[in-house]
C-alpha positions as CSV (number, residue, x, y, z in Angstrom):
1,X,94.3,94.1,142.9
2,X,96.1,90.8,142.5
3,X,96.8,88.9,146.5
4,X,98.7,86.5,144.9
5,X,101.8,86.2,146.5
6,X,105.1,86.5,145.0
7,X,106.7,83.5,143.6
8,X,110.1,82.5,143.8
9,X,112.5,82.4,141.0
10,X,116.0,80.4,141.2
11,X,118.5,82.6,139.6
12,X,121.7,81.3,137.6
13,X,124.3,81.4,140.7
14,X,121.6,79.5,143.1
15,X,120.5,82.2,144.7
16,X,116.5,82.3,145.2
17,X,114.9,86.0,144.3
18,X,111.7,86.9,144.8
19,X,109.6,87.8,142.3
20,X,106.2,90.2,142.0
21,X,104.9,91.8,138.8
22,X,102.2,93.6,141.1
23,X,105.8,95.8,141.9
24,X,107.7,95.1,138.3
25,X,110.2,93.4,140.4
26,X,110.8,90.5,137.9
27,X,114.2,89.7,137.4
28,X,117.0,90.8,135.6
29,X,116.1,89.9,132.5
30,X,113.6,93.6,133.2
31,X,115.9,95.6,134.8
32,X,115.6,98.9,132.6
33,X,118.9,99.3,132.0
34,X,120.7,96.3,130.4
35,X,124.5,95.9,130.2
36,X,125.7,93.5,128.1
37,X,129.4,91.3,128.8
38,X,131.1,94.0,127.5
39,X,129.6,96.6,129.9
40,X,128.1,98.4,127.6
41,X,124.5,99.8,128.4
42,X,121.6,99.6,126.4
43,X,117.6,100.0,127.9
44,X,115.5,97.0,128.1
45,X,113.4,96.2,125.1
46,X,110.5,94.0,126.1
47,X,108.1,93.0,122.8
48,X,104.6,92.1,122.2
49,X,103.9,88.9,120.5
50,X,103.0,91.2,117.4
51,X,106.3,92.5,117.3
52,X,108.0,89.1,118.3
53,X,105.8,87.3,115.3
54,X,107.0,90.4,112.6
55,X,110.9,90.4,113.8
56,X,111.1,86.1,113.8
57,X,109.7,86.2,110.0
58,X,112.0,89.2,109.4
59,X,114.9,86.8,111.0
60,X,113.8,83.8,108.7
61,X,113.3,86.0,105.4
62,X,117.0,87.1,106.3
63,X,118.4,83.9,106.4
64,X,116.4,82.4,103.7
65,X,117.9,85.0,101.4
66,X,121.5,84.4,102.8
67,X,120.9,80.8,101.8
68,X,120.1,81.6,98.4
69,X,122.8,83.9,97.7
70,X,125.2,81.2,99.0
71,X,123.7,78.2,96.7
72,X,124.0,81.3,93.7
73,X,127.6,81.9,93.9
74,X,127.6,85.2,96.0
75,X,125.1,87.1,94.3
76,X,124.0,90.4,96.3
77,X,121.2,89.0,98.0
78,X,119.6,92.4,98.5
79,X,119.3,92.5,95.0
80,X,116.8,89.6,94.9
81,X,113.0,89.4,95.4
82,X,112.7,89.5,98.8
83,X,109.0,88.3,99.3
84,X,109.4,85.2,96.5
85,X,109.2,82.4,99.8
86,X,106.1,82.4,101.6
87,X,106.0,82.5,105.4
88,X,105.3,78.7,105.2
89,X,107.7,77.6,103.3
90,X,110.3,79.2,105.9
91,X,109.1,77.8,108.7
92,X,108.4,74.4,107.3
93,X,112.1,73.3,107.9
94,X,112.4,73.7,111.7
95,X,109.6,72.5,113.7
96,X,110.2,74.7,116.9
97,X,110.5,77.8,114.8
98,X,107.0,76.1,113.3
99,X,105.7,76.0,116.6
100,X,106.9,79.3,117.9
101,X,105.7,80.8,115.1
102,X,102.2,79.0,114.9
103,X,101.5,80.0,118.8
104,X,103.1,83.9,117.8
105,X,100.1,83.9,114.8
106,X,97.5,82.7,117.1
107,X,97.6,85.1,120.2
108,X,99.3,88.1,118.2
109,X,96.6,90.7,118.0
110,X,97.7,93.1,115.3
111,X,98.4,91.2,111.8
112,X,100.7,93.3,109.6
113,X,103.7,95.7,110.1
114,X,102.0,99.3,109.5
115,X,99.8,98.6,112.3
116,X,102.2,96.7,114.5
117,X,103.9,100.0,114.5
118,X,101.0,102.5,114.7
119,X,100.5,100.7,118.5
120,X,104.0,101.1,119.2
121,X,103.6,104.7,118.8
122,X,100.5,104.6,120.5
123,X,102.2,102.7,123.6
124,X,105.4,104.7,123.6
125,X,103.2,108.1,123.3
126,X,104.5,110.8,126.0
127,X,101.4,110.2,128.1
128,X,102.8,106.1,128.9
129,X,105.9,107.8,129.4
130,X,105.7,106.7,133.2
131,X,104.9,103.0,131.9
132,X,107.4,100.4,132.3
133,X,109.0,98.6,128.7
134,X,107.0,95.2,130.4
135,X,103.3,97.0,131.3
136,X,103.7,98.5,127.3
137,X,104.4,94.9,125.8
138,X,101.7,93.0,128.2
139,X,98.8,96.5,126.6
140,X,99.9,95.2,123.3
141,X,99.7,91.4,123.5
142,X,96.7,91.0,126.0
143,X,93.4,92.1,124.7
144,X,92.0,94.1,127.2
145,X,88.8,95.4,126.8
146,X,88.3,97.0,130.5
147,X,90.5,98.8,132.9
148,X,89.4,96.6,135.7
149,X,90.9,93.5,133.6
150,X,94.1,95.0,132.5
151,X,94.8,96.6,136.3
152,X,94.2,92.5,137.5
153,X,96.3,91.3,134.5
154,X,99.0,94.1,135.0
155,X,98.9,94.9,138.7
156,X,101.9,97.6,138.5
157,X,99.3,99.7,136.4
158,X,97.3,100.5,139.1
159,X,99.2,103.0,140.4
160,X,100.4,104.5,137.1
161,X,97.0,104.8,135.2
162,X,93.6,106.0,136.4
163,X,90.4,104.1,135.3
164,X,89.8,106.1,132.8
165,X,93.3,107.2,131.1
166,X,93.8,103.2,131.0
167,X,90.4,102.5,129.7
168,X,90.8,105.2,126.9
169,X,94.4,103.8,125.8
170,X,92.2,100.2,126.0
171,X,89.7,101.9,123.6
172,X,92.2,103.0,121.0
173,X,94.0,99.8,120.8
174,X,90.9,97.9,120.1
175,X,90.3,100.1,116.9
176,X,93.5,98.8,115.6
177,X,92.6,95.2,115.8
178,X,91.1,93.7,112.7
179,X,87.5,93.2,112.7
């Protein structure tokens, strides 16, 4: 278990908050419900940096394609190849979205989309039901190969998963990682 204390955060308005992942209390930005400025609700969605990597070259396909249909004339851009610009060539033209993108293809662990969502399922399975949308996206970015290590990397697990339930989700997340 983590004796690290809790660090403080400096919110927006200038008010200080304490912060400890050890007890998911980490800010706002986690709250499980979120409500946006037109107070409408929606639950917290917290990604891995698999699923961050996929949906950013989602985004830039999108607007690559948008781009093209506007230099065509208007053509349905739906209509067109979708996968005729390769992943470099979209990020060549921002270097922050080069950067982001470079760090999101170094530390992501699972590559392509059918596998990307195969862990979801496996994270969002009825028996992590009592995990929080934060412990699921930490299982799926940090490659934990004992329970020990993820309960000191995730703290708040401790109390959700025993040694052996966490060490057998561990297990099937490895055999989805490319060899």
């Amino acid at each position: 278990m983590s004796t690290a204390r809790p660090r403080p955060r400096r919110l927006i308005n200038g008010l200080i908050e304490d912060v400890d992942a050890s007890v998911l209390k980490l800010g706002p930005e986690f709250e499980l419900k979120q409500v946006s400025n037109d107070g409408i609700e929606t639950p917290l969605i917290a990604l891995n940096l698999s699923e961050a990597r996929l949906l950013m070259l989602a985004a830039m396909r999108q607007r690559s394609r948008e781009m093209r249909m506007q230099q065509q004339g208007g053509h349905n851009y739906d209509e067109m190849e979708q996968d005729d610009v390769d992943d470099e060539e979209l990020l060549s033209s921002n270097p922050i979205v080069r950067k982001t993108q470079e760090y999101l293809s170094t530390f992501a662990r699972f590559k392509d989309e059918q596998t990307v969502s195969d862990v979801e399922h496996l994270l969002k399975g009825p028996e992590n039901a009592n995990l929080h949308p934060f412990e699921i996206a930490q299982l799926g970015s940090l490659s934990c190969a004992e329970a020990e290590e993820a309960k000191t990397l995730i703290p708040s697990l401790a109390d959700k998963k025993s040694d052996e339930e966490l060490q057998t989700l561990l297990d099937n997340l490895h055999r989805y990682e490319p060899m």
